[in-house]
Each structure stands twice: as C-alpha cells, then as structure tokens.
N, CA, C and O of each residue as an XYZ file, in Angstrom:
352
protein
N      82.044     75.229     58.229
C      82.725     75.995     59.239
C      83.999     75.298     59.710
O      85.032     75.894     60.016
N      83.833     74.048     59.735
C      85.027     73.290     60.378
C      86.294     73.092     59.535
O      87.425     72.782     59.910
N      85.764     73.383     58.139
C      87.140     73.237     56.816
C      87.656     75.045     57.153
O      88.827     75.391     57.307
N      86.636     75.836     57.196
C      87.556     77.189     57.086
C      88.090     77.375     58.260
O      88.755     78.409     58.329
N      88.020     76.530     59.531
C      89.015     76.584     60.823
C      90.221     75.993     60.520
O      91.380     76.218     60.868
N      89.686     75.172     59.782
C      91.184     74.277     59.419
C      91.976     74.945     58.594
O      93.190     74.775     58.713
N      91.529     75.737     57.706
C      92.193     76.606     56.623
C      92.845     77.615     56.878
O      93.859     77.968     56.276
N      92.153     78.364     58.104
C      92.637     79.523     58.443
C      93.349     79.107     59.687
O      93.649     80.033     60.442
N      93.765     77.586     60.145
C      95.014     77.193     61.162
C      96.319     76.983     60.147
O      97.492     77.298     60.345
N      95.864     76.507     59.287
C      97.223     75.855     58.001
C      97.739     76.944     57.403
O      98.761     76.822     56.727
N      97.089     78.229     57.562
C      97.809     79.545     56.753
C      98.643     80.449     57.821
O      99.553     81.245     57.592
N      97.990     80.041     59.178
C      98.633     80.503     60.200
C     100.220     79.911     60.198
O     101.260     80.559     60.081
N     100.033     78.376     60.378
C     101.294     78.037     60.244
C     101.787     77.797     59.095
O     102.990     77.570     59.223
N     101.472     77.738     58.094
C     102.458     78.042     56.879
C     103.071     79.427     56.718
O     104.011     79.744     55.989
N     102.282     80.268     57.625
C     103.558     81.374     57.664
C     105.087     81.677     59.129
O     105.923     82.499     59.505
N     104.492     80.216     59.431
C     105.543     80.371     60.861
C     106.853     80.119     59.909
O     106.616     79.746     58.760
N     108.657     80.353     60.434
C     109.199     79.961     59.858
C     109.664     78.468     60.265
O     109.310     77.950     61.324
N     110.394     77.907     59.432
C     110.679     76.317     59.583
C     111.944     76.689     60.471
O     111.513     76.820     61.616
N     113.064     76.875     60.455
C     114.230     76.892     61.351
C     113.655     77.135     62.889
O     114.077     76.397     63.780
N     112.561     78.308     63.235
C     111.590     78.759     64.293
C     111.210     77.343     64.698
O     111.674     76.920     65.756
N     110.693     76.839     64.224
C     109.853     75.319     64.375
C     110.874     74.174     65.116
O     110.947     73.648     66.227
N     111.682     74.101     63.716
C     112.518     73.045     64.333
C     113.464     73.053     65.436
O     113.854     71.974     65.883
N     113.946     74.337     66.008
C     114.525     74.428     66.927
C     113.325     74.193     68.543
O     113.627     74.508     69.694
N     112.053     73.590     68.094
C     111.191     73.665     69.128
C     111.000     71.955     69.232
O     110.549     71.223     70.112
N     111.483     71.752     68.099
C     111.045     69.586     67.855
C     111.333     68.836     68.601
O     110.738     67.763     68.700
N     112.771     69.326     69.677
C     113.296     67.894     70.623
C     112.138     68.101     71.910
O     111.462     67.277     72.527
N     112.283     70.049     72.029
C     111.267     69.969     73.247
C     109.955     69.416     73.489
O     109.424     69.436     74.600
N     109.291     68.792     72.173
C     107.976     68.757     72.290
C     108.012     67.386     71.726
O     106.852     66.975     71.675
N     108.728     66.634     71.345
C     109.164     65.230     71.018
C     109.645     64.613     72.674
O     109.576     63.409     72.924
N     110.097     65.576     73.645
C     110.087     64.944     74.578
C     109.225     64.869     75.753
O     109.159     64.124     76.732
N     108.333     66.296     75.160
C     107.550     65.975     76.556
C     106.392     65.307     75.222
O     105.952     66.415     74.916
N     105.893     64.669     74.595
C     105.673     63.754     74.159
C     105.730     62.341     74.454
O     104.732     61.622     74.506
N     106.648     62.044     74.603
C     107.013     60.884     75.302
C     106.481     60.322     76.254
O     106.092     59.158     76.349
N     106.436     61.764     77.517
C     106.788     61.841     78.787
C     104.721     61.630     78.922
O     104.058     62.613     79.253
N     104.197     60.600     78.689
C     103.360     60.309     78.855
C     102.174     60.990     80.644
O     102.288     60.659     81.824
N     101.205     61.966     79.964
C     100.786     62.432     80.833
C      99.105     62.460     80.477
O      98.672     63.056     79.491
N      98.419     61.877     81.236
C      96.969     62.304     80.758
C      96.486     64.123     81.240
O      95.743     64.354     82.194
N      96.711     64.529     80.912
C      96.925     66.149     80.660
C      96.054     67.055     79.509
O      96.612     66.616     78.504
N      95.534     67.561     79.241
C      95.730     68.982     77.631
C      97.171     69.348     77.727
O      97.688     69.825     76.717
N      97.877     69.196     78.780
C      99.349     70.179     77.978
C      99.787     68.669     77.109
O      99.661     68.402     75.914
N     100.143     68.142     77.839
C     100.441     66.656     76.885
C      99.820     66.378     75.616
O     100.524     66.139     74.634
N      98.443     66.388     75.544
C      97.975     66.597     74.222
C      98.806     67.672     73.326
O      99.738     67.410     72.565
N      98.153     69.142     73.645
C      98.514     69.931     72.820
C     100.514     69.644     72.747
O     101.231     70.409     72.103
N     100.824     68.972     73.184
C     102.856     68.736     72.891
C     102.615     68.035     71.972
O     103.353     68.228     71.006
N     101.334     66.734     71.775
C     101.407     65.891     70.847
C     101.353     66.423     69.618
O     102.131     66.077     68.729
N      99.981     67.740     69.385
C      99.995     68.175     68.316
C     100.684     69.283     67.774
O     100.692     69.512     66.565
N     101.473     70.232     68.914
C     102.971     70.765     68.418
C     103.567     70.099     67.680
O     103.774     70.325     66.488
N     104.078     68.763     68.614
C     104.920     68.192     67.417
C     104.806     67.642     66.172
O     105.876     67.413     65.608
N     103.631     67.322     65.493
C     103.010     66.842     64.663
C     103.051     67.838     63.335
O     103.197     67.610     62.134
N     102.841     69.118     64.156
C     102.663     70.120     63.450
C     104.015     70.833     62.522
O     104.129     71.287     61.384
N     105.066     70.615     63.875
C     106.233     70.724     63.047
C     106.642     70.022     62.389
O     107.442     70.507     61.588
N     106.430     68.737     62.298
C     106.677     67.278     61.628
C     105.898     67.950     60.388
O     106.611     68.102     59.396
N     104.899     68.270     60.298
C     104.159     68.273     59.250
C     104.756     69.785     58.273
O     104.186     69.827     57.182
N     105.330     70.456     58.398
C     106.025     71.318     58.289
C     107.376     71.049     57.305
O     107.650     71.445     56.172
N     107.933     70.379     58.059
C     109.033     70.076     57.742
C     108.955     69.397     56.549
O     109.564     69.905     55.607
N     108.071     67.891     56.265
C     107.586     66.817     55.524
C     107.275     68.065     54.017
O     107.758     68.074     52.885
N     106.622     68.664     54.459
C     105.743     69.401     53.510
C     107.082     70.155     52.768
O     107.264     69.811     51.600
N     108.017     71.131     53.326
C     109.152     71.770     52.622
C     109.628     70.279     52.120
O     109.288     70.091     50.952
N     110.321     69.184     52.703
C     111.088     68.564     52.275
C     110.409     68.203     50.664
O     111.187     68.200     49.709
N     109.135     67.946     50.474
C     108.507     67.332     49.600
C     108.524     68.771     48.749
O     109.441     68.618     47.943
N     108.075     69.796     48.593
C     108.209     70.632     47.932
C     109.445     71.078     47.500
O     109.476     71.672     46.422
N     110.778     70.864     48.307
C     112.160     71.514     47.749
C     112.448     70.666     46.664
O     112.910     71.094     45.606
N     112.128     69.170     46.937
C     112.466     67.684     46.081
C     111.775     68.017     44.858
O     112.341     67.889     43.772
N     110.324     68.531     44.984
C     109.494     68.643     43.716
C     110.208     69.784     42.957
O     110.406     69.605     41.755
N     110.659     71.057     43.586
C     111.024     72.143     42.718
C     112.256     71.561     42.108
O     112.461     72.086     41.013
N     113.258     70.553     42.464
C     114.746     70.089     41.736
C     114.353     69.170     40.982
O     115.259     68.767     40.253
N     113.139     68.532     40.806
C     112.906     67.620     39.934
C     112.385     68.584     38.961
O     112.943     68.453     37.872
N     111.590     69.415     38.990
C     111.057     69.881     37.716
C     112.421     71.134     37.209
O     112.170     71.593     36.094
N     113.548     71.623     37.746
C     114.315     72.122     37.427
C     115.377     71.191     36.438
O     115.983     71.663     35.477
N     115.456     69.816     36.881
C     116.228     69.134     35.788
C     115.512     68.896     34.455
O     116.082     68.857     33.365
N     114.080     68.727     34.683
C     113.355     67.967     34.064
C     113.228     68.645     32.549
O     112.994     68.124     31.458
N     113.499     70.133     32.965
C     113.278     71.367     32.079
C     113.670     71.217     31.241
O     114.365     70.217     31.425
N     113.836     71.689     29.666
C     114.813     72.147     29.273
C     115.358     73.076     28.981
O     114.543     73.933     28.639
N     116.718     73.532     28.897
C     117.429     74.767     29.218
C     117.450     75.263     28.196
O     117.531     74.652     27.130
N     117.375     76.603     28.348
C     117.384     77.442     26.958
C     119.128     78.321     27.035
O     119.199     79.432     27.560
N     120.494     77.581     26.401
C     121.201     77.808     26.092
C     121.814     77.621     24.560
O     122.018     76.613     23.883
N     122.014     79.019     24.317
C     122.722     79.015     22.235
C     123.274     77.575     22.683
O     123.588     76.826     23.608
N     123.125     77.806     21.100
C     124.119     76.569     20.791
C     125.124     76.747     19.969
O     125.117     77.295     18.867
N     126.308     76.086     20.757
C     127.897     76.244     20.691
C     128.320     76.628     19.215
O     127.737     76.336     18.171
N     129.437     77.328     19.384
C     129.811     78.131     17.992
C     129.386     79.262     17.719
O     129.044     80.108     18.545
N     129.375     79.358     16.654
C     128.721     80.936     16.565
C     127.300     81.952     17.200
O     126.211     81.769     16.657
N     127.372     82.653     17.972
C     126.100     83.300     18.521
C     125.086     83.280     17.284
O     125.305     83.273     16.073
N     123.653     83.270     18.174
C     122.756     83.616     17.200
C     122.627     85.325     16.607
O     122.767     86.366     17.249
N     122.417     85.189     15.641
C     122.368     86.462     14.486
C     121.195     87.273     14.385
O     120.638     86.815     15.382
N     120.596     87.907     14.061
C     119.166     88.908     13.855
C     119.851     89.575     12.582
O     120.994     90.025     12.515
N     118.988     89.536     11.702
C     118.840     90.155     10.273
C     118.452     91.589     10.753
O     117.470     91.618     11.494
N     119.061     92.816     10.458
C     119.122     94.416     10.961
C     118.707     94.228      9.066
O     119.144     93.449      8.219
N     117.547     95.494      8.990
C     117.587     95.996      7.619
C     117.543     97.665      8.108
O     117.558     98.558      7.260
C-alpha cells in the first residue's frame, strides 16, 4: 500500500509542469530556511525537495536524450550521386 501511495504521488507530480515549479523554488527555499518547528515548515521542506527533484530528474533525462542522439548513427546518402532503385 505504501509503494502505490508513493506511485500515485510521483505521477501526480510528474505531470505538474517544471517552469510552474520553478517559479515556486525561491519561495519555499526560503521559508525553508526560516527555521520553524511547524507542519507548514515541514511540508516547505518537502515542496522544495520536490521541485529539486523535478528539476534533477529533467536535467538528467534532457542530458540522456543528447547523449544517445550523438551516439546514433545518422542515416544520411552518401555524397555524390543519390541512391538508385532498379524500376523493371
């Protein structure tokens, strides 16, 4: 029960958008800081964590999709004459 809470929180926010998020990071990075024995203080801790974790996650996935885009190889003719097809 406790993995499909977790599963069905991570799909929640994997559909938030990232620009949405990050425009929320200084606010919750600062009341973060702002040391309070509180639940709102908690839950700021794990806002921000969350967008942190967000962010980490695109950054690592955009890096992975340009690495396997070089890595490829490209399917371009090769120079000179186009390739031909035999018509009977």
């Amino acid at each position: 029960m406790l993995e499909t809470t977790l599963e069905k929180m991570a799909d929640k926010i994997l559909a938030l958008d990232e620009a949405s998020l990050t425009s929320l990071w200084e606010k919750y990075k600062l009341k973060m800081e702002k040391f309070e024995p509180t639940k709102e203080w908690e839950r700021s801790v794990i806002i921000f964590f969350i967008i942190n974790s967000v962010r980490v996650k695109n950054h690592i996935f955009n890096e992975r999709i340009l690495q396997a885009q070089h890595t490829k190889p490209v399917d371009t003719p090769p120079k000179g004459k186009p390739p031909l097809k035999l018509v009977k």
